[in-house]
Backbone atoms as SQL, in Angstrom:
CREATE TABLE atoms (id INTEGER PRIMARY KEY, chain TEXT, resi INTEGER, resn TEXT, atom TEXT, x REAL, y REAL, z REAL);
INSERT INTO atoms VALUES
  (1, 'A', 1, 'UNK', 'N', 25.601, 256.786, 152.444),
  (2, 'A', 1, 'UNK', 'CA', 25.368, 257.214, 151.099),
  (3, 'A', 1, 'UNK', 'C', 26.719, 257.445, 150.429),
  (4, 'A', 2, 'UNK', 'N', 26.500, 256.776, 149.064),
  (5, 'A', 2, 'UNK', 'CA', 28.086, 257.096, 148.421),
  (6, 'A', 2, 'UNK', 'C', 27.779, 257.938, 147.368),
  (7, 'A', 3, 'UNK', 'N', 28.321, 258.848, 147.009),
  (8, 'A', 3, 'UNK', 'CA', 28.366, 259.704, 146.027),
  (9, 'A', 3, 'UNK', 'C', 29.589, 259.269, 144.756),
  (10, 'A', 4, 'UNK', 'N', 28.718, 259.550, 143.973),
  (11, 'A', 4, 'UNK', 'CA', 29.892, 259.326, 142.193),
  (12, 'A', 4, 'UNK', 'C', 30.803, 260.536, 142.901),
  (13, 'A', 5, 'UNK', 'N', 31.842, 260.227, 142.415),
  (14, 'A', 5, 'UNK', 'CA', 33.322, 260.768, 142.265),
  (15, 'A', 5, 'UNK', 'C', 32.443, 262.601, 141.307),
  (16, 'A', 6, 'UNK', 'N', 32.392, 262.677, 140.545),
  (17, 'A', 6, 'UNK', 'CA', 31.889, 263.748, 139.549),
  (18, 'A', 6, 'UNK', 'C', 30.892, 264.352, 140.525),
  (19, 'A', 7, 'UNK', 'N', 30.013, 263.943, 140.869),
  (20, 'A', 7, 'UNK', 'CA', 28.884, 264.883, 142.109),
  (21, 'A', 7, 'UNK', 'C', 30.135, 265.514, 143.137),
  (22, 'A', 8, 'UNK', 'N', 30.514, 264.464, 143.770),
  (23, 'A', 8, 'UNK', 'CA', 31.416, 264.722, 144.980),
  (24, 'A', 8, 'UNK', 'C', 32.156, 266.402, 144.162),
  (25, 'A', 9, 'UNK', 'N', 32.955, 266.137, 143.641),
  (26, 'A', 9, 'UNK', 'CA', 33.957, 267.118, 143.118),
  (27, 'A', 9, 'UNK', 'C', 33.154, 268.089, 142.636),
  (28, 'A', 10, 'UNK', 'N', 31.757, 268.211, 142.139),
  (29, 'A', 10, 'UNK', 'CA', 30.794, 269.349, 141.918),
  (30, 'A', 10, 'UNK', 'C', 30.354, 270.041, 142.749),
  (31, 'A', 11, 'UNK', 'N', 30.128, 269.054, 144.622),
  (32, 'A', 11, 'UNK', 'CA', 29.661, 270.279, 145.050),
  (33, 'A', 11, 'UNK', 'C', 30.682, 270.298, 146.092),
  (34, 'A', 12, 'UNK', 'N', 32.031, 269.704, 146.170),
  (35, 'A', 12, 'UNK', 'CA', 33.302, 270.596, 146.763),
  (36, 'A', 12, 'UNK', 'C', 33.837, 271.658, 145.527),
  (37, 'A', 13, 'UNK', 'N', 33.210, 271.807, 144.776),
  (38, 'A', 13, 'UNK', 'CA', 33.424, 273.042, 143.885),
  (39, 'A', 13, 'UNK', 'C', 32.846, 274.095, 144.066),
  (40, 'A', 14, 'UNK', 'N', 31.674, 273.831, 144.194),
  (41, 'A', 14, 'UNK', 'CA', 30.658, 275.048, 144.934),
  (42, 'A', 14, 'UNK', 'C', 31.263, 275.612, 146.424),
  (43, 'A', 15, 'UNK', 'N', 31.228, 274.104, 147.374),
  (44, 'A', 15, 'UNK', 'CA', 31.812, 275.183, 148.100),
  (45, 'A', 15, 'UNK', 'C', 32.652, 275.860, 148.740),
  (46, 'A', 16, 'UNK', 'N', 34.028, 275.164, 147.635),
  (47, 'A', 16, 'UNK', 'CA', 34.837, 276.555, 147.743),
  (48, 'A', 16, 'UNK', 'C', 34.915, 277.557, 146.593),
  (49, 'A', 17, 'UNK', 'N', 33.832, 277.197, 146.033),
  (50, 'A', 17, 'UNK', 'CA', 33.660, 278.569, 145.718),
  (51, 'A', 17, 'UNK', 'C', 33.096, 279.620, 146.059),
  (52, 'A', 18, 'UNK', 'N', 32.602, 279.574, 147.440),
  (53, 'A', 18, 'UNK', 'CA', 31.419, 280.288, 148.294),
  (54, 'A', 18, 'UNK', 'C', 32.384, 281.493, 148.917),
  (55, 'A', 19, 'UNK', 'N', 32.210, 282.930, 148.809),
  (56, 'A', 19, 'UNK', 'CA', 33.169, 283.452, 149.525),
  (57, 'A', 19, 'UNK', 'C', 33.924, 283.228, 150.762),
  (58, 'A', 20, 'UNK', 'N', 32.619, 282.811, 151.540),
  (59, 'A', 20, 'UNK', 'CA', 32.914, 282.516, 153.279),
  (60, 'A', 20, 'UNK', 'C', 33.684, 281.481, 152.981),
  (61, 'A', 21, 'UNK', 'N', 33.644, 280.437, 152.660),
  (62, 'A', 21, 'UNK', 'CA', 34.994, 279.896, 152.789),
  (63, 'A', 21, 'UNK', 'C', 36.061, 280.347, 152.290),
  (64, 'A', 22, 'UNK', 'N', 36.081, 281.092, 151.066),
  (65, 'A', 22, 'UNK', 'CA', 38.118, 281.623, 150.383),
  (66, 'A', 22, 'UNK', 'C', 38.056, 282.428, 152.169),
  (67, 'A', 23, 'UNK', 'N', 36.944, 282.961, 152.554),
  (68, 'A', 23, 'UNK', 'CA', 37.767, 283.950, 153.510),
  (69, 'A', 23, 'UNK', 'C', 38.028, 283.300, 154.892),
  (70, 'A', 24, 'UNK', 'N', 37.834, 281.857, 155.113),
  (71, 'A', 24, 'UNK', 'CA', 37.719, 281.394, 156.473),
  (72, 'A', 24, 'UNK', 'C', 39.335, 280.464, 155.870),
  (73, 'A', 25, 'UNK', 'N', 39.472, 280.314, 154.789),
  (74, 'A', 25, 'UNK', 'CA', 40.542, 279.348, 154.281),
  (75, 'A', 25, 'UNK', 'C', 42.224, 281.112, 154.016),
  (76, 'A', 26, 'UNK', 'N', 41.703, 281.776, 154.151),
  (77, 'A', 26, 'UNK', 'CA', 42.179, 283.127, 153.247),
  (78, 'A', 26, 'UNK', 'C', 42.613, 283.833, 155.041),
  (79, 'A', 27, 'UNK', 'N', 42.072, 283.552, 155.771),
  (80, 'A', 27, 'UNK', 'CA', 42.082, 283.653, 157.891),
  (81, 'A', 27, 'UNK', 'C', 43.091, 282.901, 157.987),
  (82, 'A', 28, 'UNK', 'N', 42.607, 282.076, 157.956),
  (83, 'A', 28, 'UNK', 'CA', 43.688, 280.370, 158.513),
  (84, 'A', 28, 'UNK', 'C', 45.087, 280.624, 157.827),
  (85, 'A', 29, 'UNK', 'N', 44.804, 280.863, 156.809),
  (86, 'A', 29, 'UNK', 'CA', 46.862, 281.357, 156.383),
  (87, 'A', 29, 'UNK', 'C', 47.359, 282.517, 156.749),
  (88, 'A', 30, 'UNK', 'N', 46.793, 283.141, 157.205),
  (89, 'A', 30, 'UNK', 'CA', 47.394, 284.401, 157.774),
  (90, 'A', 30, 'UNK', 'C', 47.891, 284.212, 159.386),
  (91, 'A', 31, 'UNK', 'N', 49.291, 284.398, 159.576),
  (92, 'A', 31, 'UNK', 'CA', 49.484, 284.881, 161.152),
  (93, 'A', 31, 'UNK', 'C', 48.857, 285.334, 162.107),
  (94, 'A', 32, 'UNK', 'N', 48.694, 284.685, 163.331),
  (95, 'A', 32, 'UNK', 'CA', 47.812, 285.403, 164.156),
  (96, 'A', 32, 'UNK', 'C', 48.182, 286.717, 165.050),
  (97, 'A', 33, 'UNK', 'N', 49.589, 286.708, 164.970),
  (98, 'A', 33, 'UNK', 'CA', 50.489, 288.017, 165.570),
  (99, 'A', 33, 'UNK', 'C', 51.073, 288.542, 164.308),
  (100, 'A', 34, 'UNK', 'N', 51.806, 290.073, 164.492),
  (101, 'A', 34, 'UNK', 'CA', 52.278, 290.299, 163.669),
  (102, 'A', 34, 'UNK', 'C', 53.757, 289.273, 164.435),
  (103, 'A', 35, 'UNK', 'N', 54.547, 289.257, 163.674),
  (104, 'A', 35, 'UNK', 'CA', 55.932, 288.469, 163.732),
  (105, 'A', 35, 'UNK', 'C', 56.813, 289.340, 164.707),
  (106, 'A', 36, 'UNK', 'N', 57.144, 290.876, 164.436),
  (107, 'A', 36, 'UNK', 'CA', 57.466, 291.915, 165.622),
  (108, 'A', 36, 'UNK', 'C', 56.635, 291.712, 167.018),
  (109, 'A', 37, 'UNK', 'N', 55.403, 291.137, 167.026),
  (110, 'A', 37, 'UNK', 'CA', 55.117, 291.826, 169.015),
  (111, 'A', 37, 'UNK', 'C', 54.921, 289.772, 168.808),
  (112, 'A', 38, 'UNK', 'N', 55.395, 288.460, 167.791),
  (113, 'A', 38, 'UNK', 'CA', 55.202, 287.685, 168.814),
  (114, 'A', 38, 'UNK', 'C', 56.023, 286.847, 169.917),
  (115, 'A', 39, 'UNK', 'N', 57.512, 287.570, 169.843),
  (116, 'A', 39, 'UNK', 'CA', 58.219, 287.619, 170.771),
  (117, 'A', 39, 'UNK', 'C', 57.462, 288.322, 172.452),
  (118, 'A', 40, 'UNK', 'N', 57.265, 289.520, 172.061),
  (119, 'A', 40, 'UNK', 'CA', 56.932, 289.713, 173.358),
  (120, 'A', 40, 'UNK', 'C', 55.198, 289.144, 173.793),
  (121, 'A', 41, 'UNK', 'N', 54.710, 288.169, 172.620),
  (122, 'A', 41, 'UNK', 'CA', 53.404, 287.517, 173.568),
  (123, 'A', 41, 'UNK', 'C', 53.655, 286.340, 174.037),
  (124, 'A', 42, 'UNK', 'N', 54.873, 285.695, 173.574),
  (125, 'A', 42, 'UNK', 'CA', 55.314, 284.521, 174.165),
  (126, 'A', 42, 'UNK', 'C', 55.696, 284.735, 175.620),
  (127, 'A', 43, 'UNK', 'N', 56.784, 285.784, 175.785),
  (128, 'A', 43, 'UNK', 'CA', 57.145, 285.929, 177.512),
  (129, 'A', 43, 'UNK', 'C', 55.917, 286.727, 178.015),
  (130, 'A', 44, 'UNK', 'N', 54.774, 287.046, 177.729),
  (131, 'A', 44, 'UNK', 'CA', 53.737, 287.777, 178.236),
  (132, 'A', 44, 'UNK', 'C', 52.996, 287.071, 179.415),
  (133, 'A', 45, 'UNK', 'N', 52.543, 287.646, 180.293),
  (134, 'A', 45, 'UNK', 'CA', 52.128, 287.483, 181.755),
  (135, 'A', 45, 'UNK', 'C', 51.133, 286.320, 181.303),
  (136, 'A', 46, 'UNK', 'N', 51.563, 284.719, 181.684),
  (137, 'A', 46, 'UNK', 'CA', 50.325, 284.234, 181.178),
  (138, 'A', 46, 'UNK', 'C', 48.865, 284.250, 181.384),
  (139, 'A', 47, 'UNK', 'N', 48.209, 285.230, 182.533),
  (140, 'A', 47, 'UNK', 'CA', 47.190, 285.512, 182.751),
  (141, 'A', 47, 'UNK', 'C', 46.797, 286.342, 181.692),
  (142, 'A', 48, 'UNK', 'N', 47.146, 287.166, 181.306),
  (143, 'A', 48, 'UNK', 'CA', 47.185, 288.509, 180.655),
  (144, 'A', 48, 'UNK', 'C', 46.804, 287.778, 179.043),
  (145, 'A', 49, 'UNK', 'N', 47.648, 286.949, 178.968),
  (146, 'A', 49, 'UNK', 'CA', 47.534, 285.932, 177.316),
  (147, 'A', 49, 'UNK', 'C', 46.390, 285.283, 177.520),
  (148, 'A', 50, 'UNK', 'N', 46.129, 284.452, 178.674),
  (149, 'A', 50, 'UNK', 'CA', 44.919, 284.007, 178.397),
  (150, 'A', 50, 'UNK', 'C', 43.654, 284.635, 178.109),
  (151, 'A', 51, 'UNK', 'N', 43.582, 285.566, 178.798),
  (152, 'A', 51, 'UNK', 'CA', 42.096, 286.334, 178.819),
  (153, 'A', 51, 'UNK', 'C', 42.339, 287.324, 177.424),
  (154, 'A', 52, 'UNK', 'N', 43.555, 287.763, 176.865),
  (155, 'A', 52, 'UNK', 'CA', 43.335, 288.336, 175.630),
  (156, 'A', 52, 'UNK', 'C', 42.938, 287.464, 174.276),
  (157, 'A', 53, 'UNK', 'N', 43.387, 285.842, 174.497),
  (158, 'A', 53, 'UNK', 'CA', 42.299, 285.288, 173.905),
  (159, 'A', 53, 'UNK', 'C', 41.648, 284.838, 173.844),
  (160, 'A', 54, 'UNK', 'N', 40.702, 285.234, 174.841),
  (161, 'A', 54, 'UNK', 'CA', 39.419, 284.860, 174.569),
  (162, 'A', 54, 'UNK', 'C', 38.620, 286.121, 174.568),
  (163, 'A', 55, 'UNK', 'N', 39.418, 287.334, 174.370),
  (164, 'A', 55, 'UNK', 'CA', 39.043, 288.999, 174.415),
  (165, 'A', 55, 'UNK', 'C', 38.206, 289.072, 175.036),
  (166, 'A', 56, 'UNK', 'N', 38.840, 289.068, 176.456),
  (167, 'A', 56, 'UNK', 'CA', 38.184, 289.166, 177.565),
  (168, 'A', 56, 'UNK', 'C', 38.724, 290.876, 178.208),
  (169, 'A', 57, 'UNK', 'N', 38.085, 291.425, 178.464),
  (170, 'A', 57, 'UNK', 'CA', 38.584, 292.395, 179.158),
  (171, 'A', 57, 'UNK', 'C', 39.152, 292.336, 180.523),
  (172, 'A', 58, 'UNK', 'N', 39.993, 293.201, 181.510),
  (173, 'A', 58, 'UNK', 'CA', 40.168, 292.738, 182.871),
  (174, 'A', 58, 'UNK', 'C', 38.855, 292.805, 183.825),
  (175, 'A', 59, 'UNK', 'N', 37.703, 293.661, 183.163),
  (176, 'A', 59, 'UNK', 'CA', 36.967, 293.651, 184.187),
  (177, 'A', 59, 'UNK', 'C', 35.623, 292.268, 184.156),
  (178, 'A', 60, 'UNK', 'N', 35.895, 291.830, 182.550),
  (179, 'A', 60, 'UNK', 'CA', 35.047, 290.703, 182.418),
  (180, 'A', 60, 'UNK', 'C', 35.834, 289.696, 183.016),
  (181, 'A', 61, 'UNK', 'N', 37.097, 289.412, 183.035),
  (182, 'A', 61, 'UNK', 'CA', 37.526, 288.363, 183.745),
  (183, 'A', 61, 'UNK', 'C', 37.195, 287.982, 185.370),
  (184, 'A', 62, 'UNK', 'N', 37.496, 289.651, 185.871),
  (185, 'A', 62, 'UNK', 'CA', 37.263, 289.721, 187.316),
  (186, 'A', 62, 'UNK', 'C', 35.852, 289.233, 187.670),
  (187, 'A', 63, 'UNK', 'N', 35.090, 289.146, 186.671),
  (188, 'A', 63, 'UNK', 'CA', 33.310, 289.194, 187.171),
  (189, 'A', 63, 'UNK', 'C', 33.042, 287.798, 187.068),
  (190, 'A', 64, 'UNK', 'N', 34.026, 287.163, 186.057),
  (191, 'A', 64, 'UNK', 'CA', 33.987, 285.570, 186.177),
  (192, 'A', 64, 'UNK', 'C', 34.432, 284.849, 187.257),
  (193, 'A', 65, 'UNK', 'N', 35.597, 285.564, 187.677),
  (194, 'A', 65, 'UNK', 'CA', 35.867, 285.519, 188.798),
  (195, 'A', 65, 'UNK', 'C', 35.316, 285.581, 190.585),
  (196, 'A', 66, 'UNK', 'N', 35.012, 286.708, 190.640),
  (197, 'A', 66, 'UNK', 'CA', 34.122, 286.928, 191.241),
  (198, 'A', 66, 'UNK', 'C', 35.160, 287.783, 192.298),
  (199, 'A', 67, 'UNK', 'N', 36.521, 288.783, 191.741),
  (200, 'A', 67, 'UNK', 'CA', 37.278, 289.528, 191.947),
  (201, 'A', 67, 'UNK', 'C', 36.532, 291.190, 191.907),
  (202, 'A', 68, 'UNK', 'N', 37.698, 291.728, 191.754),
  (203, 'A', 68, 'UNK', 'CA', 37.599, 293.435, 191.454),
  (204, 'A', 68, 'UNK', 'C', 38.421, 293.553, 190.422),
  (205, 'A', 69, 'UNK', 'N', 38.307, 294.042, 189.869),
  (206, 'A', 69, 'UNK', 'CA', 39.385, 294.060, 188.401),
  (207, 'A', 69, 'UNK', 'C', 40.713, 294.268, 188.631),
  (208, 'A', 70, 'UNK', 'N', 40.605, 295.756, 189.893),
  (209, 'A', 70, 'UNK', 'CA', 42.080, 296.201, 190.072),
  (210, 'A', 70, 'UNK', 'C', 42.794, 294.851, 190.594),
  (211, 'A', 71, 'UNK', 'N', 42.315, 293.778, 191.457),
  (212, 'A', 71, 'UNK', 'CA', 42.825, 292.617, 191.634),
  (213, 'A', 71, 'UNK', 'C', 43.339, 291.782, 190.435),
  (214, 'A', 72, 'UNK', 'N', 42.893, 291.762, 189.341),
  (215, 'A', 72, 'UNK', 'CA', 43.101, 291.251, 188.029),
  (216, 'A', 72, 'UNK', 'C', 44.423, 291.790, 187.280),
  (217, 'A', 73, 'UNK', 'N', 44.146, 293.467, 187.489),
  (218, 'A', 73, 'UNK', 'CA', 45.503, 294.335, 187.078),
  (219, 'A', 73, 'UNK', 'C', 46.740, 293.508, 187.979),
  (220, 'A', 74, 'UNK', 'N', 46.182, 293.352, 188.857),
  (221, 'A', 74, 'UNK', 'CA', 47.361, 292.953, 189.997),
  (222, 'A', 74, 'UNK', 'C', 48.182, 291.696, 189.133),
  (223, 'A', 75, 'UNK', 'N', 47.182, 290.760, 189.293),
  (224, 'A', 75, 'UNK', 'CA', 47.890, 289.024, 188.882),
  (225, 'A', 75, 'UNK', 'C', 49.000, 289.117, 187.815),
  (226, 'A', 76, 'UNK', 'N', 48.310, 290.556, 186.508),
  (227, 'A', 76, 'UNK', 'CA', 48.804, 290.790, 185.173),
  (228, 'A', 76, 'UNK', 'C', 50.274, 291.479, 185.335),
  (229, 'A', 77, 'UNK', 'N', 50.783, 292.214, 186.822),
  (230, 'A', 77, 'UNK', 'CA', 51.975, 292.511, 186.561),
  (231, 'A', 77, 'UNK', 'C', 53.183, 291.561, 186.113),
  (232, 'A', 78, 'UNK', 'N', 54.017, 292.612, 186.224),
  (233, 'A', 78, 'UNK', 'CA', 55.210, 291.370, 186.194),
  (234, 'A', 78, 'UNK', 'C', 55.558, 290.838, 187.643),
  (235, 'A', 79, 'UNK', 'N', 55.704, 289.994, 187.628),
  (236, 'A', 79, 'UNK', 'CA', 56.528, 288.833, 189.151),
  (237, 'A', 79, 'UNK', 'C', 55.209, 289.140, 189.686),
  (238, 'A', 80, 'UNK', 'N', 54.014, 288.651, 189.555),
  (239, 'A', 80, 'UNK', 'CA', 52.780, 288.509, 190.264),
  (240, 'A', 80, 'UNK', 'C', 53.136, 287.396, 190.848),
  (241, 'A', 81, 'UNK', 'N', 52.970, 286.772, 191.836),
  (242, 'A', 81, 'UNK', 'CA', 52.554, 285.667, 192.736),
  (243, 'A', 81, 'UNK', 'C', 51.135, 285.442, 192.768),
  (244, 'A', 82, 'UNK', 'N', 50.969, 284.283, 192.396),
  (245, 'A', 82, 'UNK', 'CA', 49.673, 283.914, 192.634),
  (246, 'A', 82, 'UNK', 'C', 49.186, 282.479, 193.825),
  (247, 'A', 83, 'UNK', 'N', 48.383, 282.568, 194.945),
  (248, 'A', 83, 'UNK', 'CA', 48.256, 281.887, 195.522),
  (249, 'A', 83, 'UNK', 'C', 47.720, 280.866, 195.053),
  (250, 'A', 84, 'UNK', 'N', 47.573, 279.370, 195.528),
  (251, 'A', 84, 'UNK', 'CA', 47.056, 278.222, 194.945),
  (252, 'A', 84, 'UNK', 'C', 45.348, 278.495, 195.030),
  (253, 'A', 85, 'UNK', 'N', 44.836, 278.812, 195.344),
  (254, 'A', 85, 'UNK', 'CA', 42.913, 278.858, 195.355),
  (255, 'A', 85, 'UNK', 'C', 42.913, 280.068, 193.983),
  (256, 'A', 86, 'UNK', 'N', 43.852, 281.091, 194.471),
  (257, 'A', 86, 'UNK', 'CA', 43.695, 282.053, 192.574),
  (258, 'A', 86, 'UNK', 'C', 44.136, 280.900, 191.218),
  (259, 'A', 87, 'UNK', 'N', 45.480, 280.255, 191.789),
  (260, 'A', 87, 'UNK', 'CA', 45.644, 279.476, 190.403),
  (261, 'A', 87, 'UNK', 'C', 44.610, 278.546, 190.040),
  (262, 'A', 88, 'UNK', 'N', 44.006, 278.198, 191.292),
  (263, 'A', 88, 'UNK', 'CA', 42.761, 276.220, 190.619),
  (264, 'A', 88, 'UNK', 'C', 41.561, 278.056, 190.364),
  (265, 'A', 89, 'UNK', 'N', 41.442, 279.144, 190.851),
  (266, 'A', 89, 'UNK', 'CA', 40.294, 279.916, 189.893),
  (267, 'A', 89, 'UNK', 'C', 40.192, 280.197, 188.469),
  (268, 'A', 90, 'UNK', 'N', 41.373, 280.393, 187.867),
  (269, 'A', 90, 'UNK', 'CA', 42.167, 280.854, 187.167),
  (270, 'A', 90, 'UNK', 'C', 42.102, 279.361, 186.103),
  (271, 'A', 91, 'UNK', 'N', 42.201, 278.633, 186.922),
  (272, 'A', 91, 'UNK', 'CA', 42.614, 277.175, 185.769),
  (273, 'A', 91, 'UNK', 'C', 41.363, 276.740, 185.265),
  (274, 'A', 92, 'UNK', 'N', 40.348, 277.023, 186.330),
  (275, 'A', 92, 'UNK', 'CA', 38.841, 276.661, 186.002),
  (276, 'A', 92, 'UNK', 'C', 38.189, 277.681, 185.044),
  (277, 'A', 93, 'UNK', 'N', 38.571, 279.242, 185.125),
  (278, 'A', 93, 'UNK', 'CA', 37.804, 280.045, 184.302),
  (279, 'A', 93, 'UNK', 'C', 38.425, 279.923, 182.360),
  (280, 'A', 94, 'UNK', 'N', 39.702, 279.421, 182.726),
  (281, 'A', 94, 'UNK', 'CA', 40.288, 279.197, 181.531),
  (282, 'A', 94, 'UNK', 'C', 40.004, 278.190, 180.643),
  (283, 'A', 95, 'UNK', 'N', 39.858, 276.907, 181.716),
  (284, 'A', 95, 'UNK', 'CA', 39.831, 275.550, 181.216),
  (285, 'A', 95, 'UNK', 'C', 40.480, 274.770, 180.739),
  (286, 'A', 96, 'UNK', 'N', 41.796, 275.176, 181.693),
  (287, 'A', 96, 'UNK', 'CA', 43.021, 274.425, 181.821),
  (288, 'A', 96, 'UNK', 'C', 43.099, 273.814, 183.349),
  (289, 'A', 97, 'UNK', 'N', 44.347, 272.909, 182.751),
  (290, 'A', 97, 'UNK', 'CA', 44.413, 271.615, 184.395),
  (291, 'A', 97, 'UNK', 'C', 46.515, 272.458, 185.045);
């Protein structure tokens, strides 16, 4: 279906004129860190980054897991070592390779 040029531009008028979009377009330009802490989420424990976005808590991660949370606290320190069967767990709950 082809639409006249004049329809087309009538109802991409509508809908940005719909609030939900100024505010999903009004999201998208805004920073997702403040600019101060995104230094320290870049060197941040990458376990710790992953599961904060997908606002996961440590104990929802652990249950995906099929851990204890305090094990989860563990991975999140600094200089954690992680064995290869935690990293392919870890890569699978994330959905990374």
């Amino acid at each position: 279906m082809v639409l006249p040029v004049k329809s087309f531009q009538t109802i991409l008028n509508r809908i940005e004129g719909e609030s939900d979009m100024r505010d999903i377009r009004e999201a998208k330009s805004e920073p997702l860190y403040d600019q101060n802490e995104a230094e320290d989420y870049i060197f941040m424990n990458p376990v710790k980054r992953e599961r904060l976005e997908r606002g996961w808590t440590q104990k929802e991660l652990a249950h995906r897991i099929g851990v204890k949370q305090a094990t989860v606290a563990k991975w999140e320190r600094e200089g954690a070592v992680y064995r290869k069967a935690t990293r392919q767990k870890l890569a699978k709950v994330f959905g990374v390779s």
